[in-house]
PADREN-796528 format. One record per residue (C-alpha): residue number from 0; residue in one letter; z, x, y. Coordinates in Angstrom, 1 decimal. Layout:
N
   num   residu        Z        X        Y
   NUM        A        Z        X        Y
...
***
This chain:
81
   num   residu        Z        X        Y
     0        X     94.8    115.3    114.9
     1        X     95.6    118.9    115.5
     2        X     94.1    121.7    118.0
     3        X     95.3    125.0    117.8
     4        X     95.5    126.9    120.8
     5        X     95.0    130.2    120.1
     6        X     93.8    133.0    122.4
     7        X     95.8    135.6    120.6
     8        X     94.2    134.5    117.3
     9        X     93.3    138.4    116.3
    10        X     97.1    139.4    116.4
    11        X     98.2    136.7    113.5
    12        X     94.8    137.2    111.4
    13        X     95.9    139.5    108.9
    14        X     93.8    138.0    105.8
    15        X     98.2    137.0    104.6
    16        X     99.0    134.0    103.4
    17        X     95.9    131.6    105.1
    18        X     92.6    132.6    106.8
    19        X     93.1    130.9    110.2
    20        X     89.7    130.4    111.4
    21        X     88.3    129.1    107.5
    22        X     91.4    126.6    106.8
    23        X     93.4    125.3    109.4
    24        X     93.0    121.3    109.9
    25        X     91.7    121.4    113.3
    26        X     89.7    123.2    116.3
    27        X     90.9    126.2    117.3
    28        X     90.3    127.0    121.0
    29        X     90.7    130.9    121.4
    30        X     89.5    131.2    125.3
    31        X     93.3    130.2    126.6
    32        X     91.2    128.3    129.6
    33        X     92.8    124.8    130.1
    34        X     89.6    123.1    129.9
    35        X     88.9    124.4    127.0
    36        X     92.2    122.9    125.2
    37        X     91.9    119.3    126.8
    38        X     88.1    119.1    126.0
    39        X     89.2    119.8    122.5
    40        X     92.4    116.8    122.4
    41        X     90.2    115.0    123.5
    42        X     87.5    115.2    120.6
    43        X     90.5    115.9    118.3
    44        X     90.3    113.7    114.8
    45        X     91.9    113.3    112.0
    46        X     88.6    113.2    110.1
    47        X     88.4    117.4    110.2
    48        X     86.5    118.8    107.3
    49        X     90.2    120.7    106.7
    50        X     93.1    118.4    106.6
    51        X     93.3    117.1    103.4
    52        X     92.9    120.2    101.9
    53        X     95.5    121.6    104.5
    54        X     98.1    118.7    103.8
    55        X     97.5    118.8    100.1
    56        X     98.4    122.6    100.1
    57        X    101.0    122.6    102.8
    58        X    102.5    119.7    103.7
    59        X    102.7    117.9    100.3
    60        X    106.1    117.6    100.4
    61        X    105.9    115.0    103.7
    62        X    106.6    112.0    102.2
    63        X    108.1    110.1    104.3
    64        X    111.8    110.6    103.0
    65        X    113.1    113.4    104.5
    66        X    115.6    112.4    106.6
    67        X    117.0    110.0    103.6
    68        X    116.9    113.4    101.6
    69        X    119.2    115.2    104.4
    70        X    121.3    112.2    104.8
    71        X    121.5    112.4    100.8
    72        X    122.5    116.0    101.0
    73        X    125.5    115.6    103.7
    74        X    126.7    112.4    102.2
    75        X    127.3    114.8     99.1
    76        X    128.7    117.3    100.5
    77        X    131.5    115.4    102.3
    78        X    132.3    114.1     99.6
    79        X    132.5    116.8     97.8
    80        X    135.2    118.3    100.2
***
């Protein structure tokens, strides 16, 4: 689960790449008040309306191997030398 803290929302939504408040996977608590943000862990789920989409789009390339892909990569490359 995901919560965005985000009290400066207004300076990052420029309409760019993602509209923040319509897509990201997960509440976004724009007061900055403490309460506010552990209320919102606390309710946080996995089951938001967003993060399929959001992984799908984003993160589709977190499969689990990464680190075997970077140990891959560096295993080449001394070799290589």
């Amino acid at each position: 689960p995901v919560v965005f803290a985000a009290d400066d929302i207004d300076k990052y939504e420029r309409g760019f790449f993602i509209d923040y408040r319509k897509d990201l996977p997960g509440e976004i608590v724009e007061s900055g008040k403490a309460e506010d943000i552990l209320k919102a862990l606390r309710n946080a789920s996995i089951d938001h309306p967003n993060y399929k989409v959001f992984k799908e789009n984003h993160l589709s390339a977190c499969d689990g191997h990464s680190a075997e892909r970077i140990a891959y990569f560096i295993k080449n490359i001394y070799n290589t030398i």
